[in-house]
N, C-alpha and C positions, 0 to 999 in steps of 0.2 A: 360385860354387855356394852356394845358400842352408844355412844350419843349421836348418832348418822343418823337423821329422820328425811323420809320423802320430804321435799320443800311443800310439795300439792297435798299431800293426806297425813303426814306426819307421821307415816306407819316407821319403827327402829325397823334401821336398815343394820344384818349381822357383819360381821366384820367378815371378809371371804365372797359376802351374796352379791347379787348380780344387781348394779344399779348402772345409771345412764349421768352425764352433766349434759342437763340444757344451758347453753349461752344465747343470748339474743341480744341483738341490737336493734334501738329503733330509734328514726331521728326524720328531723322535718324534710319535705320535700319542697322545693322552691322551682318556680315554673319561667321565674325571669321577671316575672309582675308586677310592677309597685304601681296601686294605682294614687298617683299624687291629686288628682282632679277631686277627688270626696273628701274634703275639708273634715265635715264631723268623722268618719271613718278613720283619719289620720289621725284625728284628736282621739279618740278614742283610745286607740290603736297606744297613745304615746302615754294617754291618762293610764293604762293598765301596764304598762312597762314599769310605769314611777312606783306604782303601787307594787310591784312583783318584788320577789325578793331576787340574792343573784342568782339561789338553790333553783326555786322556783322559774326563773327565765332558761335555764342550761337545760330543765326537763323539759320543756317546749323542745330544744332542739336537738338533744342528745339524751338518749338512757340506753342502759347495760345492764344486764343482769345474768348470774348465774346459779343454777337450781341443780339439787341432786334430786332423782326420779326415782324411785322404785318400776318395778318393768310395766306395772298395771298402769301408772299414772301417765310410761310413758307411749302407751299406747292408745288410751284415751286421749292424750296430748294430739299426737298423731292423725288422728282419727279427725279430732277436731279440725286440725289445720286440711286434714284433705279434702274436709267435706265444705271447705269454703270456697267459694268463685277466685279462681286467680285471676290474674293481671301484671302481664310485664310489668315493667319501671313506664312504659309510654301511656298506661293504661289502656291500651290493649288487652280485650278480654282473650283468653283461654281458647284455643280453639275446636277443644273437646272432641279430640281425635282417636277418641274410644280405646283408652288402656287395657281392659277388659272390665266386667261386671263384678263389685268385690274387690278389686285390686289397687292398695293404695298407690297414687303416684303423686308427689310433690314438689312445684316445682322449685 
């Protein structure tokens, strides 16, 4: 019996059966911004840095991760990210130019 579990439902995954790896990446996006002019903001800002750890400051700007999927979770997965509003990197919404009814499309 394998110890291969969905990472999302923990269902044993057989040795031979049909699974997926999700990788993702996700990390801060910065707009060019700093505003030096709000005094307390910036204290703040610098009070909560002191207090962070280093683990803790790097997942502000940087996380990874990799998942094995069995096919149910990763179609649920799927499902989910389709049915969300996209948005280029400019924030630019989606211009919703009709895939068809039913049909996932991701961008």
């Amino acid at each position: 019996m394998s110890n291969i579990r969905c990472s999302f439902c923990a269902r044993p995954l057989e040795p031979g059966s049909l699974r997926y790896v999700l990788m993702w990446k996700l990390f801060a996006d910065y707009d060019g911004i700093i505003d030096l002019e709000d005094d307390k903001k910036l204290e703040a800002t610098m009070v909560a840095v002191e207090a962070a750890t280093p683990d803790d400051l790097e997942d502000q700007i940087y996380m990874e991760s990799r998942h094995i999927l069995c096919p149910s979770c990763r179609e649920e997965i799927l499902d989910t990210l389709a049915s969300l509003e996209h948005q280029d990197v400019d924030g630019n919404l989606d211009d919703g130019n009709g895939e068809g009814e039913g049909e996932r499309k991701l961008h």
